[in-house]
ROVOSE-781829 format. One record per residue (C-alpha): residue number from 1; residue in three letters; chain; x, y, z. Coordinates in Angstrom, 1 decimal, decimal comma, padded with zeros to 4 digits. Each point is the difference from the previous one (the first is absolute). Layout:
REM ROVOSE-781829
pt seq=NUM&type=ALA&mol=A&c1=X&c2=Y&c3=Z .
...
//
This chain:
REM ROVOSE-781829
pt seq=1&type=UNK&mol=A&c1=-005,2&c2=-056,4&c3=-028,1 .
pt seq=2&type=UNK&mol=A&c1=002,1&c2=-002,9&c3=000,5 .
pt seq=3&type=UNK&mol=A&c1=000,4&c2=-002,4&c3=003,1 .
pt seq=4&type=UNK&mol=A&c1=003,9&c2=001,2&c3=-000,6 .
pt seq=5&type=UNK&mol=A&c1=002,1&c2=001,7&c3=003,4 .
pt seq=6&type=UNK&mol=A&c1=-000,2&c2=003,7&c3=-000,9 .
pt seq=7&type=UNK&mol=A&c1=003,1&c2=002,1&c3=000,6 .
pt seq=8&type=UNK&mol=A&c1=-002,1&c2=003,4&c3=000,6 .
pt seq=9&type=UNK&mol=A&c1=001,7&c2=003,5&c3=000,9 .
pt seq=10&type=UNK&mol=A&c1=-001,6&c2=003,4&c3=001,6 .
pt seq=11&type=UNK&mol=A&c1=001,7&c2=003,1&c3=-000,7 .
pt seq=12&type=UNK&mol=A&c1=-000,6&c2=003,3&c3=001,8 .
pt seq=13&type=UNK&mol=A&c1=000,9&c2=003,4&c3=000,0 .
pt seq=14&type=UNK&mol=A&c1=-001,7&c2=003,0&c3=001,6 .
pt seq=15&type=UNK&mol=A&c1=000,1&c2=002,8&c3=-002,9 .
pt seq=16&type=UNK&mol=A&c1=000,1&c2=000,4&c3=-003,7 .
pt seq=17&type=UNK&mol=A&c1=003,3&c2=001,8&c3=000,2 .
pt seq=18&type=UNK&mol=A&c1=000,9&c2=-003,0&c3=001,3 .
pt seq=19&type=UNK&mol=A&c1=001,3&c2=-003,2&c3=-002,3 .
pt seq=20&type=UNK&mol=A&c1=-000,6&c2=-004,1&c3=000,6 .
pt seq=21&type=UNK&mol=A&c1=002,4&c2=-000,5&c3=-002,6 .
pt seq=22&type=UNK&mol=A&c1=002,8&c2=-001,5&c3=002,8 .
pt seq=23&type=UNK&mol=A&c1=-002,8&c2=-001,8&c3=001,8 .
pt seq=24&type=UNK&mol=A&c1=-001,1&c2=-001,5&c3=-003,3 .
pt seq=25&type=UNK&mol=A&c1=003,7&c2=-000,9&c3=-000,8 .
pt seq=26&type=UNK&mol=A&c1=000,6&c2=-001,9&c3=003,3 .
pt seq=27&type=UNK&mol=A&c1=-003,4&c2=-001,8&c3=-000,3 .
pt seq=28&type=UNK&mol=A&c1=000,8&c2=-001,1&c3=-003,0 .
pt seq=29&type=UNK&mol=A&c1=003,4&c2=-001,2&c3=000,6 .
pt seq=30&type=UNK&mol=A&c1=-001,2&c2=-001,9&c3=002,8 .
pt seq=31&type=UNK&mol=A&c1=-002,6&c2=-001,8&c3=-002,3 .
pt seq=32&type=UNK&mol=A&c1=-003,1&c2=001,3&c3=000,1 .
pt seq=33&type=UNK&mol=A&c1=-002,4&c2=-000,1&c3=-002,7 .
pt seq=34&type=UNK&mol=A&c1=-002,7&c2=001,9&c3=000,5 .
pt seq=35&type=UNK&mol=A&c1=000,2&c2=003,9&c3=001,6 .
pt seq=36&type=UNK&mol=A&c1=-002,5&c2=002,0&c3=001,7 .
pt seq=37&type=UNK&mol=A&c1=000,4&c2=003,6&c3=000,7 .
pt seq=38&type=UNK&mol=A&c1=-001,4&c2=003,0&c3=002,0 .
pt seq=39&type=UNK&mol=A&c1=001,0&c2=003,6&c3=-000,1 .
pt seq=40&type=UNK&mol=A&c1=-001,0&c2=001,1&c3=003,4 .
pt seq=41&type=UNK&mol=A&c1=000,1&c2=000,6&c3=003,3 .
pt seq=42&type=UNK&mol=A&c1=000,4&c2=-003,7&c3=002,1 .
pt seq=43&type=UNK&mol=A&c1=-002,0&c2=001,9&c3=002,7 .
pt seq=44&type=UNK&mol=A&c1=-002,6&c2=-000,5&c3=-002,5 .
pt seq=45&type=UNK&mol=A&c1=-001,6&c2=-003,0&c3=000,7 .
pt seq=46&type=UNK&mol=A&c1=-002,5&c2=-000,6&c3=-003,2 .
pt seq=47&type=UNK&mol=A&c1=003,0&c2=-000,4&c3=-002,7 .
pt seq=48&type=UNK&mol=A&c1=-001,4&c2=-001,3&c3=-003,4 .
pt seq=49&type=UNK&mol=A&c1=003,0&c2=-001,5&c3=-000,7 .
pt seq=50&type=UNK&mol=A&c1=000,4&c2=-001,6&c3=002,8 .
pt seq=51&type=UNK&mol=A&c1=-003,6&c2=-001,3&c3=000,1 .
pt seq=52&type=UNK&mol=A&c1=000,4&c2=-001,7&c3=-003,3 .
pt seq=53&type=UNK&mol=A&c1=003,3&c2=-001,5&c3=001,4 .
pt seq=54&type=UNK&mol=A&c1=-001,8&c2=-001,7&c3=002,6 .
pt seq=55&type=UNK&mol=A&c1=-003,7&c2=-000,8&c3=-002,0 .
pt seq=56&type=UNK&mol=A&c1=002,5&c2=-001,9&c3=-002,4 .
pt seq=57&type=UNK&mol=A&c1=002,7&c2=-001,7&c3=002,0 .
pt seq=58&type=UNK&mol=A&c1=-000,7&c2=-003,5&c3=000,9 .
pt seq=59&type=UNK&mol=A&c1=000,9&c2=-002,5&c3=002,5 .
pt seq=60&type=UNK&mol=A&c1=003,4&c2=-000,8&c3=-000,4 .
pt seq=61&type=UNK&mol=A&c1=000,9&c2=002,9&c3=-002,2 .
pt seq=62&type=UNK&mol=A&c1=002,7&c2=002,0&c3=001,6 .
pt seq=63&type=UNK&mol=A&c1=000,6&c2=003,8&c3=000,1 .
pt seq=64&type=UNK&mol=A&c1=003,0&c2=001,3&c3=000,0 .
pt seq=65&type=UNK&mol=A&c1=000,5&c2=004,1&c3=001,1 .
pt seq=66&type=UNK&mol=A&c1=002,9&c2=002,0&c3=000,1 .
pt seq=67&type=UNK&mol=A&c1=-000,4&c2=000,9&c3=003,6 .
pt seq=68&type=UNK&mol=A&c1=-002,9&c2=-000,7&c3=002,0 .
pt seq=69&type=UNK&mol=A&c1=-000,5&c2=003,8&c3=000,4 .
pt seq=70&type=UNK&mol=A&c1=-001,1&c2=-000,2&c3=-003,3 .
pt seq=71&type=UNK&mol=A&c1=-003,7&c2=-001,8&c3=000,9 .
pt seq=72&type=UNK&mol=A&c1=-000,7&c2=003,1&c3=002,3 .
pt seq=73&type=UNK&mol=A&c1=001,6&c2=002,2&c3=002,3 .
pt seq=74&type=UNK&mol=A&c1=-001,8&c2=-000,8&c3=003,1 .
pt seq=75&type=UNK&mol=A&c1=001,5&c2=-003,2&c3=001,8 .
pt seq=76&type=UNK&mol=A&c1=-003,3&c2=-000,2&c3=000,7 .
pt seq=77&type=UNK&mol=A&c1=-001,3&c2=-000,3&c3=-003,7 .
pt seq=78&type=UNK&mol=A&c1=002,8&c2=-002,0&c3=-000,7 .
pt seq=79&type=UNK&mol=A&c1=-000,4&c2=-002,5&c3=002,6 .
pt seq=80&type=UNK&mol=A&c1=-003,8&c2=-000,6&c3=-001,0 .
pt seq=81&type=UNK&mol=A&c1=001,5&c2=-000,2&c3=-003,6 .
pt seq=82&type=UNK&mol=A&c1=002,1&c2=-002,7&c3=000,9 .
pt seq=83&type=UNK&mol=A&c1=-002,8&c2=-002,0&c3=002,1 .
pt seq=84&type=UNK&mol=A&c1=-002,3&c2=000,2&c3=-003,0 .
pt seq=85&type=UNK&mol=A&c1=002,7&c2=-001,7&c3=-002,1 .
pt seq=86&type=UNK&mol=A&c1=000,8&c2=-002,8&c3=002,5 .
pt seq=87&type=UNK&mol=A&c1=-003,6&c2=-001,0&c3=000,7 .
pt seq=88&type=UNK&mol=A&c1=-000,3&c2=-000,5&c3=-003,9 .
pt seq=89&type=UNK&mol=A&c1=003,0&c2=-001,8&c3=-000,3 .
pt seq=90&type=UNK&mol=A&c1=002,2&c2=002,5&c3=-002,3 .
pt seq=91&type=UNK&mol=A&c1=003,5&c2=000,3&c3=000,7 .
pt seq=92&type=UNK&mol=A&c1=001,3&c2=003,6&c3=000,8 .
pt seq=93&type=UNK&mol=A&c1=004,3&c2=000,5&c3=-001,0 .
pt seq=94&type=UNK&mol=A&c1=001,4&c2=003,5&c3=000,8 .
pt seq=95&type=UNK&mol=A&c1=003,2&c2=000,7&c3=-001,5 .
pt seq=96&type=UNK&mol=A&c1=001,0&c2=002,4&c3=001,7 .
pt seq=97&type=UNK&mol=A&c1=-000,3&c2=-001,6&c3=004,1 .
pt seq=98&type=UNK&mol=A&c1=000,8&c2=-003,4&c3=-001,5 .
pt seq=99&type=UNK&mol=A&c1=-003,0&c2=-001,3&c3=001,1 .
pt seq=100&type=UNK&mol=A&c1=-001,6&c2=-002,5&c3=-002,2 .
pt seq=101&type=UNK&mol=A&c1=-002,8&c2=-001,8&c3=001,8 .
pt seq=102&type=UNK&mol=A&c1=000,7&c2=-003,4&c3=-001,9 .
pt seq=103&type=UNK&mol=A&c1=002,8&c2=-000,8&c3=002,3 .
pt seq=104&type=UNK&mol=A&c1=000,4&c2=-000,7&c3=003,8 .
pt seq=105&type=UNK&mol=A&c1=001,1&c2=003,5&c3=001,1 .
pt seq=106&type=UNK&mol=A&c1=-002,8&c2=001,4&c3=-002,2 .
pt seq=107&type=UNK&mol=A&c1=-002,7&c2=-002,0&c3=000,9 .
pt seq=108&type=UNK&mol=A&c1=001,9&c2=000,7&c3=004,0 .
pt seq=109&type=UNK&mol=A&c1=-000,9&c2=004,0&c3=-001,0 .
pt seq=110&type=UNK&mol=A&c1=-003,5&c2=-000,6&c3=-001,2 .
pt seq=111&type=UNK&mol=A&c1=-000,8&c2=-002,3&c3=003,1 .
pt seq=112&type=UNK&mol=A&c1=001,3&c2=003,9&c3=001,6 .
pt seq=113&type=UNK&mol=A&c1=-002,1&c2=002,1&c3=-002,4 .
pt seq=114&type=UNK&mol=A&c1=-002,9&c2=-001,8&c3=001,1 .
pt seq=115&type=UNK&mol=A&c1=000,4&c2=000,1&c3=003,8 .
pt seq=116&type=UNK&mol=A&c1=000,4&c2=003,6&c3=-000,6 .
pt seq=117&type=UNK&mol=A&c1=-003,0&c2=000,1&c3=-002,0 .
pt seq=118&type=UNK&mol=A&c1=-001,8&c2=-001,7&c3=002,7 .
pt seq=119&type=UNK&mol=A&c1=001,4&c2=002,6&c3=002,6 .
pt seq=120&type=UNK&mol=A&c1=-001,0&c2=002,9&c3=-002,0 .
pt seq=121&type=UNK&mol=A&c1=-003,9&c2=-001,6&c3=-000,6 .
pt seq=122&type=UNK&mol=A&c1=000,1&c2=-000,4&c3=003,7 .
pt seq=123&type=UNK&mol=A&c1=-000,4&c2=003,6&c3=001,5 .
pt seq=124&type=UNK&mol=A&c1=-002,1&c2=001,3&c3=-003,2 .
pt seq=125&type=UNK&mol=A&c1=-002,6&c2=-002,9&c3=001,3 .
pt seq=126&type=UNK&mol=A&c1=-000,2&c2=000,5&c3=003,8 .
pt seq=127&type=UNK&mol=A&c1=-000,1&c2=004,2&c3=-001,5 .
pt seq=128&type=UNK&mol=A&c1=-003,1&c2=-000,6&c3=-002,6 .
pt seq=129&type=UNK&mol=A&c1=-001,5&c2=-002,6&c3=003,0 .
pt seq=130&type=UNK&mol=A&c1=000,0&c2=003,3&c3=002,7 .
pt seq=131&type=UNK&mol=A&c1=-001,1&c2=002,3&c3=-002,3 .
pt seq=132&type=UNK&mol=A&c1=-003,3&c2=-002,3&c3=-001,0 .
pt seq=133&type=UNK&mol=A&c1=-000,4&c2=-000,8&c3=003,5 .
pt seq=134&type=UNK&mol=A&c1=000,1&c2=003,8&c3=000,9 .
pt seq=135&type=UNK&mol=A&c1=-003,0&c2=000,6&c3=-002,7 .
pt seq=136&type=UNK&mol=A&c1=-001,6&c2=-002,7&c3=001,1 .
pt seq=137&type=UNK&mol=A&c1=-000,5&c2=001,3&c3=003,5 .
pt seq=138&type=UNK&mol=A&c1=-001,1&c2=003,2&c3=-001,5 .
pt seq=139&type=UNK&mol=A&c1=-002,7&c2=-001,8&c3=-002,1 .
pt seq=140&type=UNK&mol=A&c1=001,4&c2=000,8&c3=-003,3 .
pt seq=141&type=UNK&mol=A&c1=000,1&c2=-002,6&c3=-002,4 .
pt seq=142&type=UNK&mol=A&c1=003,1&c2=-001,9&c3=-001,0 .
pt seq=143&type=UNK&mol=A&c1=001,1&c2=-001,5&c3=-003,0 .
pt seq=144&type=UNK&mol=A&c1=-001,8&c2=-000,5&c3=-003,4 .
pt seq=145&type=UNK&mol=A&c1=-003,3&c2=001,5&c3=-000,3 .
pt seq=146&type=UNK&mol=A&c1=-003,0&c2=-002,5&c3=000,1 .
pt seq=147&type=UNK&mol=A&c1=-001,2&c2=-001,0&c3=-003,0 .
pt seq=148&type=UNK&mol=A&c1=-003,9&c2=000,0&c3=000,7 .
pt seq=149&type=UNK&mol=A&c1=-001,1&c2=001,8&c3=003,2 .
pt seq=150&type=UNK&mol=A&c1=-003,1&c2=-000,5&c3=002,3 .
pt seq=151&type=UNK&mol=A&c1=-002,4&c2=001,6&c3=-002,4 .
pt seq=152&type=UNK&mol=A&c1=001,3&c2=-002,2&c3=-002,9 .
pt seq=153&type=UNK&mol=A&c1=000,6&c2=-002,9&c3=002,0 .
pt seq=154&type=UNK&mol=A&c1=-004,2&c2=000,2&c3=001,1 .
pt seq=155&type=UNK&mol=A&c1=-000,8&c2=000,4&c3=-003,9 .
pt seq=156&type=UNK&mol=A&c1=001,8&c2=-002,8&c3=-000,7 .
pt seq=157&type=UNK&mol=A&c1=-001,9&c2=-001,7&c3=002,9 .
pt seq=158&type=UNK&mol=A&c1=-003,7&c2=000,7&c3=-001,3 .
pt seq=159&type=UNK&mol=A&c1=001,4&c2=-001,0&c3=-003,6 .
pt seq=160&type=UNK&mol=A&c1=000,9&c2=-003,3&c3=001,0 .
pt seq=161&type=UNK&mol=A&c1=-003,2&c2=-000,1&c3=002,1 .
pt seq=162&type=UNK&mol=A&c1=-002,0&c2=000,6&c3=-003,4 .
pt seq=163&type=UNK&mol=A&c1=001,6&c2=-002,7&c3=-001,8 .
pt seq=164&type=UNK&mol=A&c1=003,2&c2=001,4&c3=-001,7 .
pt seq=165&type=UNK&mol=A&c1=003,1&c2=-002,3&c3=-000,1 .
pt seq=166&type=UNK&mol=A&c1=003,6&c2=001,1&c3=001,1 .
pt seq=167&type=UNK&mol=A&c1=000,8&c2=000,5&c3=-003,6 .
pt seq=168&type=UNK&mol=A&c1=-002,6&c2=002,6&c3=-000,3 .
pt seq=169&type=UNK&mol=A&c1=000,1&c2=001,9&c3=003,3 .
pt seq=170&type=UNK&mol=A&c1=004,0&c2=000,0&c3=-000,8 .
pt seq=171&type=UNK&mol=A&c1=-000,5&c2=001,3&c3=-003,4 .
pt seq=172&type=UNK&mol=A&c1=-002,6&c2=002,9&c3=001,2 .
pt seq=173&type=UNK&mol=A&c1=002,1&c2=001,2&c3=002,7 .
pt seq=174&type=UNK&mol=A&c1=003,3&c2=000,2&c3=-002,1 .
pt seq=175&type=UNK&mol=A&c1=002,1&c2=-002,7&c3=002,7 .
pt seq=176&type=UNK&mol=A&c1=001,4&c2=-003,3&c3=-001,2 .
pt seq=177&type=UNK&mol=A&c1=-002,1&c2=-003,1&c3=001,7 .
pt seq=178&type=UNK&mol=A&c1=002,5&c2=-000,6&c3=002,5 .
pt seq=179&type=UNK&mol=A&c1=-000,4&c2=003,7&c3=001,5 .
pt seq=180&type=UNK&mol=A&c1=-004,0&c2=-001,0&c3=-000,4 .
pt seq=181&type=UNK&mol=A&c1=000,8&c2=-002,8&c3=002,4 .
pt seq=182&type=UNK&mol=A&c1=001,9&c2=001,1&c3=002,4 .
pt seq=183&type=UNK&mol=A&c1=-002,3&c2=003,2&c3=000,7 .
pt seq=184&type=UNK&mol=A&c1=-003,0&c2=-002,2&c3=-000,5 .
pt seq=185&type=UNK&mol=A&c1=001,3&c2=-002,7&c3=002,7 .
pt seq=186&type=UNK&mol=A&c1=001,2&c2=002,5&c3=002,7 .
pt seq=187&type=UNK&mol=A&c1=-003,1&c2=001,8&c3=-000,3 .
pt seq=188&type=UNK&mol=A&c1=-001,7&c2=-002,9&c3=000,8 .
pt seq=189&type=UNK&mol=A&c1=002,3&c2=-000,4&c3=003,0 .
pt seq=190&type=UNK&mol=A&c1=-001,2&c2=003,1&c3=001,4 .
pt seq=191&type=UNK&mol=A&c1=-003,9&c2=-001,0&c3=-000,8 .
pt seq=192&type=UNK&mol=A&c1=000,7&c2=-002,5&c3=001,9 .
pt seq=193&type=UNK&mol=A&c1=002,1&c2=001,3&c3=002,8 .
//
């Protein structure tokens, strides 16, 4: 691929009886080079088409959409959508708001978009901090599973106390090194402690 500004465009349409024959047209009429497309749902949040739109767009590339309904039909989804794009630098143009994200009153909206983005992150946090706080003080366990628990994190102990490297103790136990370490140094904390 090319270091070339790519005029991208993502079509959408939520049925098979449905066509992207206009959305096509009015991509194409605005310039765009390239189409992606989905036949489904925008409440559908793992779209292939839309997944290779954004694995192969670029910084600087722009997409262009008939209507911003068309990247999902949560403002929610489409919000995040838009965030993703300008944190890698790709232009988004809507045809049919007007919106175009390369000039002042666009790049006004997408300064908008991601205030709003901020806003809805904001009460999803403080909900997901309560409810791990709430388990917490029930004793269950939060978060990822450990990795190597107290009985593997004592074998790993009497293996490095026999002489076996990092590498080796790493390897048995099935963890990358770095999970050896950390489990190996706060055990030690709590030898010591």
């Amino acid at each position: 691929m090319s270091n070339q500004r790519q005029q991208l465009g993502y079509v959408r349409v939520s049925t098979s009886k449905q066509t992207t024959d206009q959305q096509h047209d009015a991509l194409k009429a605005a310039g765009v080079t390239r189409i992606f497309e989905d036949v489904m749902s925008g409440a559908k949040k793992d779209r292939a088409g839309l997944q290779a739109l954004l694995a192969y767009a670029r910084e600087g590339d722009t997409i262009t959409v008939v209507a911003l309904d068309r990247l999902g039909r949560s403002m929610t989804h489409v919000i995040l959508t838009i965030e993703e794009l300008q944190e890698r630098g790709i232009l988004l143009r809507s045809l049919r708001e007007g919106v175009d994200f390369s000039q002042p009153l666009g790049k006004m909206l997408a300064g908008i978009f991601a205030s709003m983005a901020e806003y809805e992150r904001a009460p999803i946090k403080e909900r997901a901090d309560a409810a791990r706080e709430a388990a917490r003080a029930r004793g269950k366990q939060t978060g990822r599973p450990r990795a190597l628990d107290r009985p593997k994190i004592e074998r790993a102990w009497s293996l490095r106390e026999a002489g076996f490297t990092p590498s080796e103790i790493a390897a048995s136990l099935k963890v990358s090194r770095a999970t050896f370490y950390r489990a190996f140094d706060s055990a030690r904390e709590l030898a010591s402690a």
